[in-house]
C-alpha positions in Angstrom: 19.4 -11.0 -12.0 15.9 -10.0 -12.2 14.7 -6.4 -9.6 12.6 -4.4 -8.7 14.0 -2.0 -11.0 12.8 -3.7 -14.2 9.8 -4.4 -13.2 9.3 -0.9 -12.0 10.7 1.0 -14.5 8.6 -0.8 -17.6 5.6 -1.5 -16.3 5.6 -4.6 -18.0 2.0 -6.7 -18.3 2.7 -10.5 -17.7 0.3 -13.5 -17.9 -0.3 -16.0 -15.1 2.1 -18.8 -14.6 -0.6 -21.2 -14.8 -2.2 -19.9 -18.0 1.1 -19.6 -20.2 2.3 -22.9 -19.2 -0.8 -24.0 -20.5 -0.1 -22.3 -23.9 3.2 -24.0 -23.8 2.5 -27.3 -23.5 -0.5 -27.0 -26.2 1.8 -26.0 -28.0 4.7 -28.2 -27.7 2.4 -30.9 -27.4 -0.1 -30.2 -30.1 2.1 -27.9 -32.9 2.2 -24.6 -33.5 0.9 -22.1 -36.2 3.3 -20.0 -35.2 6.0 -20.9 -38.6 8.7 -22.4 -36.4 11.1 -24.3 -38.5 10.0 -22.1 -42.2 12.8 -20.3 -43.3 10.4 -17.8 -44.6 9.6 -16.6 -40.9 11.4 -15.3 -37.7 10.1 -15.7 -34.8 10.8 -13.0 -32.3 10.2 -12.7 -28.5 11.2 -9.4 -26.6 9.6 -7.1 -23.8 10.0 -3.8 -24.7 6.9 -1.4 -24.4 6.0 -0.2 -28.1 6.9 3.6 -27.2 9.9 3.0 -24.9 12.9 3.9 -27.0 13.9 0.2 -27.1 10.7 -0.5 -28.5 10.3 1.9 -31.2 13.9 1.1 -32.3 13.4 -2.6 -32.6 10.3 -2.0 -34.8 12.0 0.0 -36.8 14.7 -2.9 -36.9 11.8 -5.2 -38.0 11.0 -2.9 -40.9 14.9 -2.7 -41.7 15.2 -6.8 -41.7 12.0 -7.4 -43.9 12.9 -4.4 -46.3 16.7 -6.5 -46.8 15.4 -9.9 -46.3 11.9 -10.0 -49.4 9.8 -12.6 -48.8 10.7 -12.8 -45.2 8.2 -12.3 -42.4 9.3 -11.1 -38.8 6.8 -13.0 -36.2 6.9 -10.4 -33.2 5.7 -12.6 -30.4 5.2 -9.8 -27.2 6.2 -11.7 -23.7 6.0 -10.0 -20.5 9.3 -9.8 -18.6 8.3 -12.2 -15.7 6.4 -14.6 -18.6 9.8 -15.2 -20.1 11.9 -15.0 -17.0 9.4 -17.8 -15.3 9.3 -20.0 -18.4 12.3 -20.2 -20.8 14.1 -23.2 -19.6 10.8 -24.8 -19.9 9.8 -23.3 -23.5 14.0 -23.4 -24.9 13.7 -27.0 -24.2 11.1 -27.8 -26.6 10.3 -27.2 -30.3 8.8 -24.5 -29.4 11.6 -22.1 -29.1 11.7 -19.0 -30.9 14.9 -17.7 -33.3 15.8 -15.1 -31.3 15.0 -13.7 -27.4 15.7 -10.6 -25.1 16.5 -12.3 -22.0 18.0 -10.8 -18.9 21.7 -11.1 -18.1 23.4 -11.9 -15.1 24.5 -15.6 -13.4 21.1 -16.6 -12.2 19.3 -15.9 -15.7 21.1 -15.8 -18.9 23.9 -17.7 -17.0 22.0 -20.4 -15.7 20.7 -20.8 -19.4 24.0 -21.4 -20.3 24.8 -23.6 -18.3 21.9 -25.7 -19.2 22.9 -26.2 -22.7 20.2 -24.0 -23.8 21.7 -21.2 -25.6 23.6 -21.1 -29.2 27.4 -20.4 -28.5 27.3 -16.5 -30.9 31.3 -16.5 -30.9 32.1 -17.2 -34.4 29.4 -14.4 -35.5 30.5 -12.1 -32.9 34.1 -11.9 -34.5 32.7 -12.5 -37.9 29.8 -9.7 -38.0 32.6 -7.2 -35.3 30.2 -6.9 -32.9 32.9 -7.4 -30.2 34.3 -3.9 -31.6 30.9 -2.5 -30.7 30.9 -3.2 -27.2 33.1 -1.6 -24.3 34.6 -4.6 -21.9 32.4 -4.0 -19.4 29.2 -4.1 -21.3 30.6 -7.6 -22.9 30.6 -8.4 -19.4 27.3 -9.9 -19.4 27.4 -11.1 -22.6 30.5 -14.1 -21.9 29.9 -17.0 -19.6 32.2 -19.8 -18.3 31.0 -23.0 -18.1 29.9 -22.8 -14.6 27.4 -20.2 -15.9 29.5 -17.2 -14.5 29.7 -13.9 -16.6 32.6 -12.3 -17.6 34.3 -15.1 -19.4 34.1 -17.7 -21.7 31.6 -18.0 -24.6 29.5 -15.6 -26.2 26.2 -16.7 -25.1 24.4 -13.4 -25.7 24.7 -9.9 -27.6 23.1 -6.6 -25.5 22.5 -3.7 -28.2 21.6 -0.8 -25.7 23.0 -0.3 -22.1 22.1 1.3 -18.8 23.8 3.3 -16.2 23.1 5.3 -13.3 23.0 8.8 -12.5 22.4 12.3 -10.3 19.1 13.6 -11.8 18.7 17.4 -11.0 15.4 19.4 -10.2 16.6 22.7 -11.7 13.7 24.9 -10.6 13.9 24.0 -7.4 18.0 24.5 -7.0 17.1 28.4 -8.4 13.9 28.9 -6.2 15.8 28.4 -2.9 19.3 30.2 -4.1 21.4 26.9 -4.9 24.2 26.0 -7.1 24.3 23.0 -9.2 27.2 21.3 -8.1 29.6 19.9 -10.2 31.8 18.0 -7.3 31.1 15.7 -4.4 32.5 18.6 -2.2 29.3 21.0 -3.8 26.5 18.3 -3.9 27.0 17.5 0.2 27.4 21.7 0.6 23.8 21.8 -1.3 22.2 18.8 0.5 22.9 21.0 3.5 21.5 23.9 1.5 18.6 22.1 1.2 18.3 20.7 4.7 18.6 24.2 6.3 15.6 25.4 3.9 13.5 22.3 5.5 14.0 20.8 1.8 14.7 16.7 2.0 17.3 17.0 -1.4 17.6 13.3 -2.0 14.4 11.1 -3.0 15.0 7.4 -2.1 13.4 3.9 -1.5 14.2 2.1 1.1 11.7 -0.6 0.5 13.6 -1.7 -2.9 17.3 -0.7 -4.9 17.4 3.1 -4.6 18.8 2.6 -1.0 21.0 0.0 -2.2 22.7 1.8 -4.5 23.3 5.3 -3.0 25.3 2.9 -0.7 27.4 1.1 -3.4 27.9 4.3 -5.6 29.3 5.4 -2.2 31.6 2.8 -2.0 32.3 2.5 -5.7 33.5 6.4 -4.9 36.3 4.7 -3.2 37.3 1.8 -5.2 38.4 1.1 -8.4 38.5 -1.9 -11.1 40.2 -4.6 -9.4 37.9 -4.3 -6.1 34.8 -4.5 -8.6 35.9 -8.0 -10.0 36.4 -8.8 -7.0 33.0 -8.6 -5.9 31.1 -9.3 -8.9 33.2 -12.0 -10.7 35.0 -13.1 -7.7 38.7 -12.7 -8.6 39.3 -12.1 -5.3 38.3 -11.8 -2.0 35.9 -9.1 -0.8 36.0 -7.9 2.3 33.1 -5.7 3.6 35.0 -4.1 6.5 37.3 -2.5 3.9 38.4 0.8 3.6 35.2 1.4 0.7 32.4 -0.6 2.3 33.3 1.0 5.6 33.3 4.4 4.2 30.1 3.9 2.1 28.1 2.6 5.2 29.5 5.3 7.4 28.4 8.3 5.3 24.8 6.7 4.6 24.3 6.0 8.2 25.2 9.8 8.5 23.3 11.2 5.5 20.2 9.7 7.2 21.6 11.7 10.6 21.7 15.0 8.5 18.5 14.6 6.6 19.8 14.1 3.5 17.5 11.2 3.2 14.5 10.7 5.0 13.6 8.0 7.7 10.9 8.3 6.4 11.6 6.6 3.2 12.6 3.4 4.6 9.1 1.5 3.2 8.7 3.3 0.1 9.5 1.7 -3.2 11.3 2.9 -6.1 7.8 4.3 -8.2 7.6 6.1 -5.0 11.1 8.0 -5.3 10.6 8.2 -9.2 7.2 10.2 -8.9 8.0 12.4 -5.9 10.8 13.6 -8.3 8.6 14.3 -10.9 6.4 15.9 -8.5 9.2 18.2 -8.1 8.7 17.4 -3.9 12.5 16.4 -3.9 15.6 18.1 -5.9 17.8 15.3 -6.2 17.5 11.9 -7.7 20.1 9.1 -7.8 19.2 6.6 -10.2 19.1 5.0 -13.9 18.8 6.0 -17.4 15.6 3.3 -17.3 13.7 6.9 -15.8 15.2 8.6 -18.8 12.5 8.8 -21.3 9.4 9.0 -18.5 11.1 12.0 -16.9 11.3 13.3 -20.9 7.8 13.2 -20.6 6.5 13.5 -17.4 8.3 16.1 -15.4 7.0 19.3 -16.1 9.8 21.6 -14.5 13.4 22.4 -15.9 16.0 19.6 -14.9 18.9 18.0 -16.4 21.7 15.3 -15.3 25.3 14.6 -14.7 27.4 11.4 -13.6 27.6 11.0 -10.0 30.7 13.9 -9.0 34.3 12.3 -7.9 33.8 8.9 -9.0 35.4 7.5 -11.7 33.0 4.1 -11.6 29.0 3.8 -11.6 26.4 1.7 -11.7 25.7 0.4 -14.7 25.9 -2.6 -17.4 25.2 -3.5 -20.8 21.4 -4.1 -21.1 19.5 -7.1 -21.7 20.7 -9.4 -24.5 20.0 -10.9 -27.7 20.0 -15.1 -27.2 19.3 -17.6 -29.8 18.1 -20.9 -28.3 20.1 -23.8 -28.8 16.8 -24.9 -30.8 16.1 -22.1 -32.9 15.1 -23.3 -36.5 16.3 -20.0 -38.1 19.5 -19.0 -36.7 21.2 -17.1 -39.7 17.8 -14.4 -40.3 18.2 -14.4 -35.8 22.1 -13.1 -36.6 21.0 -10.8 -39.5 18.4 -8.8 -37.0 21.0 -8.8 -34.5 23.6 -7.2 -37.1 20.6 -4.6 -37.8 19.8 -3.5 -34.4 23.5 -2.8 -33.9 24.1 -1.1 -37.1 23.9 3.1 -36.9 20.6 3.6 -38.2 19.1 1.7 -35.5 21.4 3.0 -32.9 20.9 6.8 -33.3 17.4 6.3 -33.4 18.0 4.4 -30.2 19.4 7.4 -28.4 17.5 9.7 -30.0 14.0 8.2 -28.3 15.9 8.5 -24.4 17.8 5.0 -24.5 21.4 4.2 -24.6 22.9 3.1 -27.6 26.2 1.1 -27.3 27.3 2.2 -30.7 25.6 5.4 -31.9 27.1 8.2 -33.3 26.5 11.1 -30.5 26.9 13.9 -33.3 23.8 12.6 -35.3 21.4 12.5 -31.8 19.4 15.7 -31.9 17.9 15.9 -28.4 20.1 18.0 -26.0 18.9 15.6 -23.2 19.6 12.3 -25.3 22.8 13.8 -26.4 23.9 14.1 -23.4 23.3 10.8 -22.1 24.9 8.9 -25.1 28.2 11.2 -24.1 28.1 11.0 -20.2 27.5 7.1 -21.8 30.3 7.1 -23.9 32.7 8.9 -21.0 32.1 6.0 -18.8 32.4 3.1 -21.5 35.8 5.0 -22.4 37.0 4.7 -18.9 36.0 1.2 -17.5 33.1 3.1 -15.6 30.3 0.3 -15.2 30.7 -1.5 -11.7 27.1 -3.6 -12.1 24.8 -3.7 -9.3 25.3 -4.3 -5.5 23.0 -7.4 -5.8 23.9 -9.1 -8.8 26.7 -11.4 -7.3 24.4 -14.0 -5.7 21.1 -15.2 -5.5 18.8 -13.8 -2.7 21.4 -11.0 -2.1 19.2 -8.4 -3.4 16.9 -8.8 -0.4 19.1 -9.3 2.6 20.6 -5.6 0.7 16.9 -4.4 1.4 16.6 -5.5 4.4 19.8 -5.0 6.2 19.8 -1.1 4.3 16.4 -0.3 5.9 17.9 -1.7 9.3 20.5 1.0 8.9 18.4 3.7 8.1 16.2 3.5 11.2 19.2 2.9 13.2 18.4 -0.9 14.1 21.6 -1.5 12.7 24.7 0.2 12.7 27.2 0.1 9.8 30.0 -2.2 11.7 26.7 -4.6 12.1 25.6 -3.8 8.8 28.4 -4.6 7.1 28.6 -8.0 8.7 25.6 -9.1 7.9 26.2 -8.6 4.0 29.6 -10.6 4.4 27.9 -13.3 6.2 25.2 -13.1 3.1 27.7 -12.8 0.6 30.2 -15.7 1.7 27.2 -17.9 2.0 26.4 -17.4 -1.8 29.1 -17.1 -3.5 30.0 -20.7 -5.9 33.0 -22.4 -5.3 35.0 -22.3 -8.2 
């Protein structure tokens, strides 16, 4: 399901509506240049900026593919997230469609695709190439689909070669200039919020105007849950009740935070870029949120700081990252399976986690950056255990806004958390498919 987050976190340049559908039907209507159909040519589409680690590892992956395949050109087309998002049923539909696509996961996108008839069933080549021994359950999550379009089981209808989780990021300078601890457990990070708020410090940066709201609350409640409530809510093997023990406990102790200071009032209208930079700013100690900030905090942040998994809770945020489809009309689908095989071999992995992205299957030992390494474990430690619990909005359309809305509601105190809670059942029960 497409975010804020994504579009936040990339920066991604995108073309009007207008003017690439314009492309597309000269193109379907009047042929293409472009090689479709010669067997001495893939044609690629992705998203990924050039120097985010995604980027740099899939060139390299281009290099790799070319060097084993002679004679073989790799057509990188460059498509803005939103261009492809806006557009592929469209484009997939027609003769246009490239070999092989990133394409964001989830019911609404990859699923929907799916369901269309759009995307190649990758089954056979996921068993034949092992790429299912790659990839921890729940990153395969996203990767399955049922026929109703619903992840989690069902064919292979995509193949994600990097994932994403979230995490507590940690202004180190600014926990030694006022006399703080790091804190290793839930019990020490609340003791140095209030630290913090006694020093006239806010310690958490948030946004209440997009997710980072949003999930402080879930990672609350995921705090408090454990696999079977998480299918429950994202793949609907169950019923979810938003007045249980979790939800109630997760709305409760934001409600509160706000109370404390912990989190500002404040913050209710800012946006994620917002939260990101007054981190790097080193205004605010604490951070809560994704390994997208990774590499731009690698660069940016200009003070000591490192990172940990959030303390006394054995489930995150977090999924397998956008996949690798191959449209139902892709001229080239065995060279679309070979660069798939490539970005998930080692090579292209370790370089992977070595640039500030995480690999699903890298080899920890050969990353050389402390910071890297330690993501691709804390990774690893989560994958090992079942940790990824998805994202509060993902299980149906239009839920990612009533969870802005009805969050900022509770942080001004407009709402309170028995409301609050009602409100997202009412929004969930409304969305969910009957199955």
């Amino acid at each position: 399901m497409l975010t804020a987050r994504r579009r936040t976190a990339r920066r991604l340049t995108t073309l009007t509506a207008a003017a690439l559908c314009g492309a597309l039907l000269l193109s379907a209507c009047g042929g293409s240049d472009s090689g479709s159909g010669d067997a001495k040519t893939l044609r690629l589409w992705h998203y990924e900026g050039p120097d985010s680690a995604m980027g740099v590892a899939w060139n390299a992956a281009i290099k790799e593919f070319e060097a084993q395949h002679p004679g073989v050109q790799v057509k990188f087309e460059e498509k803005g997230f939103e261009q492809i998002q806006k557009t592929a049923p469209m484009v997939l539909n027609s003769s246009d469609a490239p070999d092989l696509m990133e394409y964001n996961k989830g019911n609404a996108t990859a699923g929907q695709l799916s369901k269309q008839g759009l995307l190649t069933d990758l089954g056979a080549e996921v068993t034949a190439r092992g790429w299912d021994k790659k990839l921890s359950a729940a990153v395969a999550t996203t990767s399955r689909y049922d026929a109703n379009g619903v992840m989690g089981s069902g064919k292979w209808y995509g193949v994600p070669d990097y994932a994403e989780y979230t995490m507590v990021f940690y202004n180190k300078d600014l926990f030694a200039k006022y006399g703080i601890a790091r804190p290793k457990t839930f019990d020490e990070l609340t003791a140095a919020m209030d630290a913090f708020v006694k020093k006239g410090v806010t310690p958490l940066a948030n946004a209440g105007a997009e997710y980072v709201a949003q999930q402080y609350l879930y990672q609350l409640a995921l705090s408090k849950a454990d696999r079977s409530w998480v299918d429950s809510y994202q793949l609907y093997q169950g019923k979810t009740d938003f007045h249980d023990p979790a939800w109630t406990y997760a709305a409760d102790t934001f409600a509160d935070w706000v109370r404390k200071g912990y989190i500002s009032k404040k913050s209710t209208g800012t946006k994620a870029e917002d939260a990101g930079v007054s981190w790097i700013q080193g205004k605010a100690p604490i951070l809560f949120s994704g390994s997208w900030w990774y590499g731009r905090f690698q660069s940016e942040a200009k003070f000591d700081w490192d990172s940990g998994l959030w303390p006394g809770s054995e489930l995150t945020l977090g999924s397998g990252g956008n996949l690798w489809v191959v449209p139902k009309n892709a001229k080239n689908k065995e060279l679309a399976y070979d660069f798939i095989d490539i970005t998930l071999s080692k090579k292209i992995q370790n370089l992977l986690g070595d640039k500030g992205g995480v690999p699903v299957a890298a080899d920890a030992s050969a990353v050389t950056d402390p910071r890297a390494k330690a993501l691709i474990e804390n990774f690893n430690a989560l994958s090992d255990r079942d940790g990824l619990a998805f994202y509060p909005d993902w299980p149906v359309n239009g839920f990612y806004d009533v969870l802005v809305s009805e969050t900022q509601k509770l942080m001004t105190g407009a709402e309170k958390p028995d409301g609050y809670l009602s409100a997202l059942q009412k929004a969930y029960d409304k969305g969910v498919p009957q199955r």
